[in-house]
C-alpha positions in Angstrom: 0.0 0.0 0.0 1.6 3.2 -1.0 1.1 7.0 0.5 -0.8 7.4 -2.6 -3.2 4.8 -2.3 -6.7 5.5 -1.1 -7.7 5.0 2.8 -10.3 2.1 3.3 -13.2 3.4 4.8 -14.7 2.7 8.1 -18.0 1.4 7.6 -19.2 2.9 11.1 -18.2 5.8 10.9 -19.6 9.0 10.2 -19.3 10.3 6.4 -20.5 13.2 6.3 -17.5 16.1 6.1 -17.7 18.4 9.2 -16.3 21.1 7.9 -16.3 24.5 10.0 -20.0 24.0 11.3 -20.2 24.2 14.9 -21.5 21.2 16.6 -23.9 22.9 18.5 -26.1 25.9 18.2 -25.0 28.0 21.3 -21.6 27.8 20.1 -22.7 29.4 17.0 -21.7 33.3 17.4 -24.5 35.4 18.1 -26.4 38.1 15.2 -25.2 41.0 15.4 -27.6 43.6 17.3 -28.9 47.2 16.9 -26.8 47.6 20.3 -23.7 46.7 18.5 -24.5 48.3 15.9 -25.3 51.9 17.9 -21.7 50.9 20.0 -18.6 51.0 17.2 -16.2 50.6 20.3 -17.6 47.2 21.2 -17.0 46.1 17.8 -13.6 47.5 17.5 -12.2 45.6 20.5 -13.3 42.5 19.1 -16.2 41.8 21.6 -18.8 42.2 18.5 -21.3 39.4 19.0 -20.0 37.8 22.5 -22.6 37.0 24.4 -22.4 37.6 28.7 -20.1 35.4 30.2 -22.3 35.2 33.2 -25.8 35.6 34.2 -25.3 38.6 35.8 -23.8 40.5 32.9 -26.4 39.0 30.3 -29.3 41.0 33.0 -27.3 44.2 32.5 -27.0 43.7 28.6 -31.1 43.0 29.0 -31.8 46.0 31.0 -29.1 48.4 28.9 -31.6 47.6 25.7 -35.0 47.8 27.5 -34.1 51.2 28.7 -35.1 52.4 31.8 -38.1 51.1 33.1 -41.2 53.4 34.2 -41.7 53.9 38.6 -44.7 51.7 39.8 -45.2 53.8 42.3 -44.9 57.4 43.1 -45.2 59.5 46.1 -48.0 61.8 46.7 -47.2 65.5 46.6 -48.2 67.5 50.2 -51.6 68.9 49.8 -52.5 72.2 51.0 -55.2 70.7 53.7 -52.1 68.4 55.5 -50.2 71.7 56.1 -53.0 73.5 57.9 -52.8 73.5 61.5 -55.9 73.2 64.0 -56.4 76.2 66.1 -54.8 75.9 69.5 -57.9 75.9 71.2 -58.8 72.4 69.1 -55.7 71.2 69.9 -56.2 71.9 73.6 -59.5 70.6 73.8 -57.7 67.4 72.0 -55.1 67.2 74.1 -57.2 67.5 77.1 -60.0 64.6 75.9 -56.7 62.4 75.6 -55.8 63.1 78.8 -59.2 62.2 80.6 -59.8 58.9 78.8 -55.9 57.9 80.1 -56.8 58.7 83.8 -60.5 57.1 83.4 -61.2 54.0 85.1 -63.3 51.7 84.3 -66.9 51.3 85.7 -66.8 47.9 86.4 -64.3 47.3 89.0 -66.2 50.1 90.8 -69.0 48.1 90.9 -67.9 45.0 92.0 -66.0 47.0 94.5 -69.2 48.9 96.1 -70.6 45.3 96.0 -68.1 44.1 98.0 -68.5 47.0 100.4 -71.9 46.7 100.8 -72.6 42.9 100.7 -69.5 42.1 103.2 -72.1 43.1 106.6 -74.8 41.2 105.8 -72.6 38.4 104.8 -70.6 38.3 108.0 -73.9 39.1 110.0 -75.8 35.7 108.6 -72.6 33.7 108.9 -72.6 34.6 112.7 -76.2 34.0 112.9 -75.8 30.6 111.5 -73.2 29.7 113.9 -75.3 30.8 117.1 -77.9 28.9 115.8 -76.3 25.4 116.4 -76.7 22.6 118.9 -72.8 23.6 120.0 -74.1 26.8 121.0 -76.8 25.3 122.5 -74.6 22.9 124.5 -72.3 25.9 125.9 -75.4 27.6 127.3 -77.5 25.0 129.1 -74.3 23.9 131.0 -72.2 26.8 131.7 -72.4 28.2 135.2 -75.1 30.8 135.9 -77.6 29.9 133.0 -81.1 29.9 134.6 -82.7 26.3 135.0 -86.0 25.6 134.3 -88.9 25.4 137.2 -91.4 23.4 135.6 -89.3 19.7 135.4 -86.6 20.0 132.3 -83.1 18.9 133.3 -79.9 19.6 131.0 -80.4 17.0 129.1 -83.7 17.3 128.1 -83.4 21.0 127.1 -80.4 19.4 125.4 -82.6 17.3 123.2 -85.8 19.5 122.5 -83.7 22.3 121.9 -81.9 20.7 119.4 -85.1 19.4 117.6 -86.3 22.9 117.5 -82.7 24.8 116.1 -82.9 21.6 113.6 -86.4 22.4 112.2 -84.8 26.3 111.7 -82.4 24.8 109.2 -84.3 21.8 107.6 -86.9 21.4 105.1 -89.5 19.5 107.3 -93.2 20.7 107.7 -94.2 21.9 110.8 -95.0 18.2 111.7 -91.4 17.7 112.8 -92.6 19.8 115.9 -96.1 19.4 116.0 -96.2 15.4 116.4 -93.0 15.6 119.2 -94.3 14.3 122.8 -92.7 14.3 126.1 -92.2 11.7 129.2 -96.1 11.4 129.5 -97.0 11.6 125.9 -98.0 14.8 125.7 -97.4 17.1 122.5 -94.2 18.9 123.6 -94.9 22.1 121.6 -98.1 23.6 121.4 -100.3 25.4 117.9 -99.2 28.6 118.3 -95.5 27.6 119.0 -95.4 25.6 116.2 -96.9 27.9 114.2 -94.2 30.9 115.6 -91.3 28.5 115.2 -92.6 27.9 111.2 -92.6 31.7 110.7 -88.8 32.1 112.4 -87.9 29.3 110.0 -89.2 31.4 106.8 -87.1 34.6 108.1 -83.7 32.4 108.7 -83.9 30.1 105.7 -84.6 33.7 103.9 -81.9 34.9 105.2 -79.7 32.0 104.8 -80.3 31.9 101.1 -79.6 35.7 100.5 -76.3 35.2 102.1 -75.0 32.2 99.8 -76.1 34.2 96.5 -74.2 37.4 98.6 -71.2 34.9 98.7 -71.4 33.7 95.2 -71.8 37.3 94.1 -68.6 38.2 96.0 -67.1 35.1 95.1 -67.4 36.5 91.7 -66.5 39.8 92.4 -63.0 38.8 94.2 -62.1 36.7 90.9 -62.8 39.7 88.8 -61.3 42.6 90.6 -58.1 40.6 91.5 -57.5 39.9 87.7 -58.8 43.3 86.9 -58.0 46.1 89.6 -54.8 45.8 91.4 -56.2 46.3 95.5 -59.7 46.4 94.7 -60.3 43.5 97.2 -58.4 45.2 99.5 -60.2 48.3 98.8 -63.6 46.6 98.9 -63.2 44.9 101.8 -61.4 47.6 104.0 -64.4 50.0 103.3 -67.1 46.9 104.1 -65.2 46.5 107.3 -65.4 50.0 107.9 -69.4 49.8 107.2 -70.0 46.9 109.8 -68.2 47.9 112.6 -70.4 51.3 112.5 -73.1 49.0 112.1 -72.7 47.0 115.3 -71.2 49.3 117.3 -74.8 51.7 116.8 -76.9 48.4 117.1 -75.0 47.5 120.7 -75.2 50.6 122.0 -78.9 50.4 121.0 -79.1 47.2 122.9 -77.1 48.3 125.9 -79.5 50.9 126.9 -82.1 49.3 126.4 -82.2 45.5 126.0 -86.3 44.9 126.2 -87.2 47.2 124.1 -84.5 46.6 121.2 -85.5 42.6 121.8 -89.5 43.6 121.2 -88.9 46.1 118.4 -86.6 43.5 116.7 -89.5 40.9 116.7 -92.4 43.8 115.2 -90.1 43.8 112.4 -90.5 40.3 111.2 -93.4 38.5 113.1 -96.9 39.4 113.9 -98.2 41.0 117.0 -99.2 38.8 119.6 -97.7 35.7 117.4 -94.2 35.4 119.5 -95.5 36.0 123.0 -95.6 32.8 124.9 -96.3 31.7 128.7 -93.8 31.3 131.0 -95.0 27.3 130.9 -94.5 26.9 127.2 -92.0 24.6 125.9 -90.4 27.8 124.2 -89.7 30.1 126.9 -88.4 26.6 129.0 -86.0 25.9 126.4 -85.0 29.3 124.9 -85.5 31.7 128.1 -84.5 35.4 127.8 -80.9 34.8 129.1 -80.4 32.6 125.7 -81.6 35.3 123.6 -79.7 38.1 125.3 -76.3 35.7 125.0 -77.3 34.3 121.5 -76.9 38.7 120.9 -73.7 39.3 122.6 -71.9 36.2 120.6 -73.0 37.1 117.4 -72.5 40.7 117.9 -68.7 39.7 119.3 -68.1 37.3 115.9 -69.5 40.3 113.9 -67.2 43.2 115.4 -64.0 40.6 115.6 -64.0 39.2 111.8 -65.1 42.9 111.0 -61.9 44.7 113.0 -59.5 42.0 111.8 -60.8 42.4 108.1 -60.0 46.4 108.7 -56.5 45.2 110.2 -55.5 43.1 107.4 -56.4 45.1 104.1 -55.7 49.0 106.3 -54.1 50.9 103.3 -50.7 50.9 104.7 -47.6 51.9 101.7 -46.9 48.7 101.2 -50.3 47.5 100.0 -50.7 50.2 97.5 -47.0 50.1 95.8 -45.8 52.5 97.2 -41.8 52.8 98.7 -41.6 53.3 102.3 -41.5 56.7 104.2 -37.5 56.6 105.0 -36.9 55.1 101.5 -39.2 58.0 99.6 -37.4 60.6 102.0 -33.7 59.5 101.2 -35.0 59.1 97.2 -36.0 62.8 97.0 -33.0 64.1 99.1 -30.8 62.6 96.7 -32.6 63.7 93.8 -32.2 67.3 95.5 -28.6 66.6 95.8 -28.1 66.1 92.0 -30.0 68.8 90.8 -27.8 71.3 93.2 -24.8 69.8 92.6 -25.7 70.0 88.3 -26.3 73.8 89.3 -23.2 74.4 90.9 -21.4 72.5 88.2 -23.1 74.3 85.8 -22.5 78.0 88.0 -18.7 77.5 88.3 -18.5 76.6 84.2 
């Protein structure tokens, strides 16, 4: 085979000429554009055609032929109505309105707070009553020293056990048979019509009274809950000034008593029963079980529970610094004497400059 002789061809391979085609299109150099075309420098150095070597340089080539584009968005001028200023007086007025509505407080917590004032004697008054009212108490009087027996047969014991019948019936929800159908020893009906019928009526008046105190409690159950998530010391405030109310209260209802113990005891009972419907014999199961020296004791306790819980509620929530935030006396004192101190020592400072 000689240099001259022709080359056997592969019949794989590919036998079509290549030329100088590129193999690709992006290789192929890009047309020649109206930005080239307005640049004659670009095409002197030789960069005629060459497309961005990066991506950022092939944005700037974009934006350089779209031209600059056109603001979205453009700022209002000032009108002539935004430059005028209210009158002083409006501005005052303004000024002043914004002031009130900081300091105002709202109307709720002074509610729930005059509740709690007003609801706190009566509460503490039934709650003494109810305690009185109890076989304990009953227990304490018939055998202390000094308590008047009874004349007509009744030993301790079996004032004891009527009595206790008789407070029960206050506090149950019996009929007036769970008095009217007790006998004694001989089997005699221990109380008679009209006590029964007296004792029914005291029952009306304490179960009355007994149910307006638990809704009191509920309602300052309610209050308490509110004003301690609402008003910083409003219990405190509450209860200080219902303390207040019930020591004036049973202080001017003992010194009514004091000076006159009958009458306060008979004007007491015209209030809630009937004339001539809590009078009774000096035989009557009543007056042998319950004989004045109960009823004037049954008032001195609850009038000492009332004026205790009452004075150490005023003890416990007095407004004293502390309890309303604020520093004590010495502390406040040394606080603005120091302030003082800085303020004349910044005028001196500022004298001798």
């Amino acid at each position: 085979m000689t240099e001259k002789s022709p080359i056997p061809k592969d019949p794989d391979a590919d036998n079509h000429d290549e030329g100088d085609e590129p193999a690709f299109e992006w290789m192929k150099p890009a047309p020649k554009s109206a930005a080239a075309d307005a640049r004659p420098d670009v095409a002197a150095n030789g960069v005629e055609g060459r497309q961005p070597e990066t991506r950022a340089d092939r944005k700037a080539a974009e934006a350089a032929e779209a031209g600059p584009e056109p603001a979205l968005f453009a700022e209002p001028l000032p009108t002539s109505a935004l430059q005028v200023r209210p009158p002083e007086a409006e501005v005052e007025r303004r000024n002043h309105e914004r002031e009130q509505a900081a300091k105002a407080k709202p109307i709720a917590p002074r509610i729930f707070q005059v509740l709690l004032a007003v609801f706190y004697p009566v509460v503490v008054l039934v709650l003494a009553i109810r305690a009185v009212a109890s076989p304990l108490f009953l227990w304490v009087e018939y055998y202390r020293p000094g308590f008047p027996g009874d004349g007509y047969g009744f030993n301790a014991d079996d004032r004891m056990t009527y009595g206790s019948y008789a407070l029960d019936y206050l506090s149950n929800w019996s009929g007036p048979r769970y008095l009217g159908e007790l006998v004694n020893q001989n089997g005699e009906k221990l109380f008679k019509e009209g006590e029964v019928s007296h004792m029914a009526d005291v029952k009306t008046v304490m179960l009355s009274a007994f149910g307006a105190g638990a809704l009191m409690i509920i309602i300052c159950i309610i209050a308490m809950i509110y004003l301690r998530k609402r008003s910083t010391g409003g219990i405190r405030r509450g209860l200080f000034a219902g303390s207040i109310i019930t020591l004036v209260l049973i202080l001017g209802l003992a010194t009514l008593a004091v000076l006159g113990w009958q009458q306060f005891f008979t004007d007491f009972h015209h209030v809630f029963f009937a004339n001539g419907t809590w009078t009774f014999a000096l035989d009557d199961t009543l007056i042998r079980l319950f004989p004045g020296q109960y009823w004037m004791d049954s008032g001195i306790a609850i009038a000492a529970l009332v004026f205790v819980t009452a004075l150490l509620t005023l003890i416990f929530t007095w407004p004293t610094r502390r309890r309303r935030g604020l520093a004590p006396k010495n502390k406040a004192a040394e606080e603005e004497s120091t302030e003082a101190d800085t303020e004349l020592g910044t005028e001196v400072g500022a004298a001798g400059k």
